[in-house]
N, C-alpha and C positions, 0 to 999 in steps of 0.2 A: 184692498187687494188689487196688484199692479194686472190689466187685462191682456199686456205682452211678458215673455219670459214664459217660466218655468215654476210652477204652484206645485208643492209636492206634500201630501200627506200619507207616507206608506206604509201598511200593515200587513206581516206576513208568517206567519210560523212553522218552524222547522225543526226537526228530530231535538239538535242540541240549540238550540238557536230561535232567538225570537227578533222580531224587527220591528221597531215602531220608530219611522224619523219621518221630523217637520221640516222644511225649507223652502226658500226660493233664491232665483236667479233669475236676477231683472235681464231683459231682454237686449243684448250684447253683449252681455257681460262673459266673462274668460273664468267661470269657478273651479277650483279645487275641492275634491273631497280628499278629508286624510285621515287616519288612523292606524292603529298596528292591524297585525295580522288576525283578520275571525273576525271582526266588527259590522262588518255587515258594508263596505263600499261598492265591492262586486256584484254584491246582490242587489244592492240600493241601484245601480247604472242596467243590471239586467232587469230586472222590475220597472223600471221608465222604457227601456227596448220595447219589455211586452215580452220577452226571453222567456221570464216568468209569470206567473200569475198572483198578481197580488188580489191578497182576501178580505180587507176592507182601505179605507181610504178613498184619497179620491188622486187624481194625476189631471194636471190643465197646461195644455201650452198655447200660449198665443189665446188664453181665454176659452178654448175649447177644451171638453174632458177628453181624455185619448184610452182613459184608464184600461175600460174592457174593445178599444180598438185592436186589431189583428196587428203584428207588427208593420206589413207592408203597408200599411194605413194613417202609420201616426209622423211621417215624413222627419224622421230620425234615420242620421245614421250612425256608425258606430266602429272604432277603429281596435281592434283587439291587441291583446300582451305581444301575439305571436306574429300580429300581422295575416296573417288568413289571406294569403295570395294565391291565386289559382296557380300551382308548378305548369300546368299544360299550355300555359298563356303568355305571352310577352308585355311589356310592360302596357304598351296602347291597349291590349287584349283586357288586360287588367281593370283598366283606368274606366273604359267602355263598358264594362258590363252592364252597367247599371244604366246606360244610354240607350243598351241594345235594349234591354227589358222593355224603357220605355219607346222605343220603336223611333229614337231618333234617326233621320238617314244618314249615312257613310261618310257625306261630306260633314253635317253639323257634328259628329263625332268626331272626325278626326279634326276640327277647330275646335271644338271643346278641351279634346283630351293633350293640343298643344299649348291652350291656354292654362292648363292646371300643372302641365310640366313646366312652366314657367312661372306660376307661380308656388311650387315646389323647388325649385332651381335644379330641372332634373332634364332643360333642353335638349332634347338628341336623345332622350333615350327611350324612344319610341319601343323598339325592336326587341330589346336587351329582353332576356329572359331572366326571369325571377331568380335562379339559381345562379347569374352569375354578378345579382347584385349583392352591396353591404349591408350588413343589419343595419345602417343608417338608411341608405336610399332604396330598401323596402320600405321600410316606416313610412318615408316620404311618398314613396307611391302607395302604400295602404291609406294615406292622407287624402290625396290627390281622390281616390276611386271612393272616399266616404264623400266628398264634396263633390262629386260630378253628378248627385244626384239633388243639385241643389236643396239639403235638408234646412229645415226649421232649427232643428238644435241637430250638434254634434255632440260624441262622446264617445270618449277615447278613456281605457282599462288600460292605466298602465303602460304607457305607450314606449318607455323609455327603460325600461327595467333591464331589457337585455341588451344592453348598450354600455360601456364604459365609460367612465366620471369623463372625461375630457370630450366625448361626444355626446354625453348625455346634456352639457353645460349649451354645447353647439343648437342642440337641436332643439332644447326647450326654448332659448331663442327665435328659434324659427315658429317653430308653434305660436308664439305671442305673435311673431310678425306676420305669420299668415292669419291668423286671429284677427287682427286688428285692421288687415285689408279685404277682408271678406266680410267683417261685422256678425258671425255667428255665434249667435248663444252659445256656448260649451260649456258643459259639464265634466273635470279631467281628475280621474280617480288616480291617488299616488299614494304612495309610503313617505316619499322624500319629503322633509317639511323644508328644506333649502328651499326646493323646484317650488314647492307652492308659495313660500313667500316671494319668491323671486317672480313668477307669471301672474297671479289668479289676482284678479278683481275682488273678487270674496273668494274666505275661505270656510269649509264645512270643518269642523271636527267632529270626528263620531268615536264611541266606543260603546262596544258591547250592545252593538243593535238602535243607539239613542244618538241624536246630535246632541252635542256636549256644548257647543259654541259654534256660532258664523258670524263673519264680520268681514269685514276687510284686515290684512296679514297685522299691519301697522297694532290696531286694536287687539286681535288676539296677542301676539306676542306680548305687546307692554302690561296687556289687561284682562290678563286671562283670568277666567270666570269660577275658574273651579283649580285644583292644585294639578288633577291631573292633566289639565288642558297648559299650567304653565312648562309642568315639566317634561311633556310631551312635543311641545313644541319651539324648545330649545334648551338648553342646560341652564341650570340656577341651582343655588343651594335653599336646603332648609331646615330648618332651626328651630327651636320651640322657642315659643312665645316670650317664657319665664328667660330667658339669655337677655333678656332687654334693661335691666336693671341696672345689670353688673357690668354692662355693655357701654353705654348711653354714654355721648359725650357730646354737651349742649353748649360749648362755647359764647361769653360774652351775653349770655340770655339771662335775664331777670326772670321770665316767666318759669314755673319748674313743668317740667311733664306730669300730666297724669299716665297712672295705668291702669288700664281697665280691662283684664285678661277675661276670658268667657268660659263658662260650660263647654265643655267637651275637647278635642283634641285643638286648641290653639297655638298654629306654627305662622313663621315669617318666611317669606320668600324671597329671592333677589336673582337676579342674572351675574354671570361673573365679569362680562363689560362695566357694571356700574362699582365695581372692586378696585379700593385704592389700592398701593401694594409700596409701602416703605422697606426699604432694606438697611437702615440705617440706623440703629439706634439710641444715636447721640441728637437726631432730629426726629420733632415731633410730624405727625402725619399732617399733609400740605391740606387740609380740611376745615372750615369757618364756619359750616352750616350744620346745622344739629344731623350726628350721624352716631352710628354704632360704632365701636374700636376694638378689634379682637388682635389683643397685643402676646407676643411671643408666639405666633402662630409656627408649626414649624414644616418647611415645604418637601411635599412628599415624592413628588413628580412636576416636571416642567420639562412642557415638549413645544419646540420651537416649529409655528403655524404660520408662517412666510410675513404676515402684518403684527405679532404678537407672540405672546409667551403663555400658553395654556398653564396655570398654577393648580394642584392641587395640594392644598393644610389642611394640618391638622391643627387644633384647637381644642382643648379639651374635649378630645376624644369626638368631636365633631370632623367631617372634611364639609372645606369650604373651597369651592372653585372660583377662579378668578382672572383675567386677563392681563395681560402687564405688555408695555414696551419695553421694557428690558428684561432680562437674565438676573434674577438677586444673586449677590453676591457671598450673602454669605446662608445658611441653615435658617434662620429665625427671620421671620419677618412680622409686619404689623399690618392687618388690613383695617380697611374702613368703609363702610355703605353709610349712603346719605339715608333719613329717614324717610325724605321723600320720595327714594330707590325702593322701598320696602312694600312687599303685598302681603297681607294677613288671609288665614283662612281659619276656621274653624270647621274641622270633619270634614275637610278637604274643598268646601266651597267660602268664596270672596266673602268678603264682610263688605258689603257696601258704605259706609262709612266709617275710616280710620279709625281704630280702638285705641291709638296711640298720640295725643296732642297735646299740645301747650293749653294750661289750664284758662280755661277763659276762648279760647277758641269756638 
């Protein structure tokens, strides 16, 4: 166990709601928590504040327990959904709070609180009052007044929810870049799994009270652990297992496949990036390496996503999503996934060794 960072083992229960997660966040590091709605993130980021009170576990940062410390004691701070900005105060007013507390004098404040408006990129706007900035450059000064108290970790609820797709893209940006020139631990609770694949160092998956998967974004997405961890954090299709027979197209191979289906619900998985898509059917699918082949597929929807062609087929009474560079041209198409494209699960969690190989493997 790493002696800097963030050791988290929380336990806490609630009317409809139980909460039991394990984690860590090695010390610098930028993580993401994600999940849907009710999972327990909010409660997970209020429970490290101290907000709450957790009923067993333990909570260690920086190698110290902080668990049953008071919150003004565990040198955390914490940026909320809403921004929580004093209306009565101007932005220096703002920024300073947390200076005056600690009884900085008037000068090291006002050179703090222009050091953080720069790196905020928010120069000049000392004066400005809360009411007459954007829900962008609140955020940034609710930023600004979490770090002027020089915390140990930060953590930030959502920080970007009420912000529109085109400034939300802006400002996660800046987060990473202020992130990564201050060096603080962060903890960043979201919904969006774009925004966490795109910032977080590691990322947490939770559902329903439990981490489900952490890793870094790379990892999860390609190698998600459990089915609800793949299709939760980005689109794919799935398919039972038993499709694999009538499917199979082993090209040029002397070896045959075996198949070795399991007890209980055994399905395959894929993303629709790794989706050939022929539109042709005087030519066979541009494929040489053992893959599936789901021929006559017929396309149900296709919506054009600026780099790509979003596909959704049918297949015997399956859809199967898929990506293309082009527009097909006609109703029927043919797709293909490599085998090595393919995740198995049975009962919704990984098979750690492929069920699916050339015999002799």
């Amino acid at each position: 166990m790493a002696d800097n960072g963030l050791t988290c083992s929380l336990k806490a229960s609630y009317k409809d709601f139980t909460l039991d997660a394990h984690f860590s966040v090695q010390a610098g590091e930028l993580a993401c928590i994600i999940g849907p709605s009710g999972c327990g993130k909010s409660t997970t980021l209020q429970l490290i504040a101290g907000l709450l009170a957790q009923e067993g576990g333990s909570l260690l940062l920086n190698g110290q327990d902080i668990g049953q410390k008071p919150v003004h004691q565990r040198h955390i701070a914490m940026v909320f959904q809403d921004y929580a900005l004093f209306p009565h105060m101007n932005v220096e007013q703002n920024i300073a709070y947390p200076l005056k507390i600690r009884k900085l004098s008037r000068a090291k404040r006002k050179e703090r609180v222009a050091r953080l408006l720069s790196l905020v990129a928010l120069e000049g706007y000392q004066k400005r009052r809360s009411q007459e900035l954007s829900g962008g450059e609140r955020q940034r000064v609710a930023l600004a007044r979490a770090l002027a108290s020089d915390p140990q970790l930060l953590l930030l609820d959502e920080p970007l929810s009420a912000l529109d797709a085109k400034l939300r893209k802006h400002l996660r940006e800046e987060i990473r870049r202020i992130h990564d020139e201050t060096g603080i631990t962060t903890v960043y609770v979201t919904h969006d799994q774009e925004e966490a694949l795109s910032i977080a160092d590691r990322i947490i998956v939770m559902h329903a009270g439990r981490v489900m998967q952490e890793g870094k974004g790379e990892d999860i997405y390609h190698n998600p652990s459990s089915l609800f961890v793949a299709t939760f954090m980005g689109e794919g299709t799935t398919l039972p297992y038993s499709l694999i027979p009538k499917t199979l197209v082993n090209p040029g191979a002397s070896d045959p496949f075996v198949f070795k289906p399991m007890e209980g619900k055994h399905t395959i998985f894929f993303r629709p990036e790794h989706v050939l898509v022929q539109d042709d059917r005087n030519l066979p699918l541009a494929e040489y390496l053992p893959h599936l082949s789901f021929k006559q597929a017929e396309v149900q929807s296709c919506e054009f996503q600026g780099d790509h062609y979003r596909l959704a087929c049918s297949w015997e009474g399956h859809t199967i999503l898929c990506h293309s560079s082009f527009r097909p041209r006609t109703p029927m198409v043919t797709l293909g996934v490599r085998i090595n494209r393919i995740r198995e699960y049975v009962d919704g969690e990984s098979i750690a060794k492929r069920s699916l190989s050339p015999v002799g493997e």
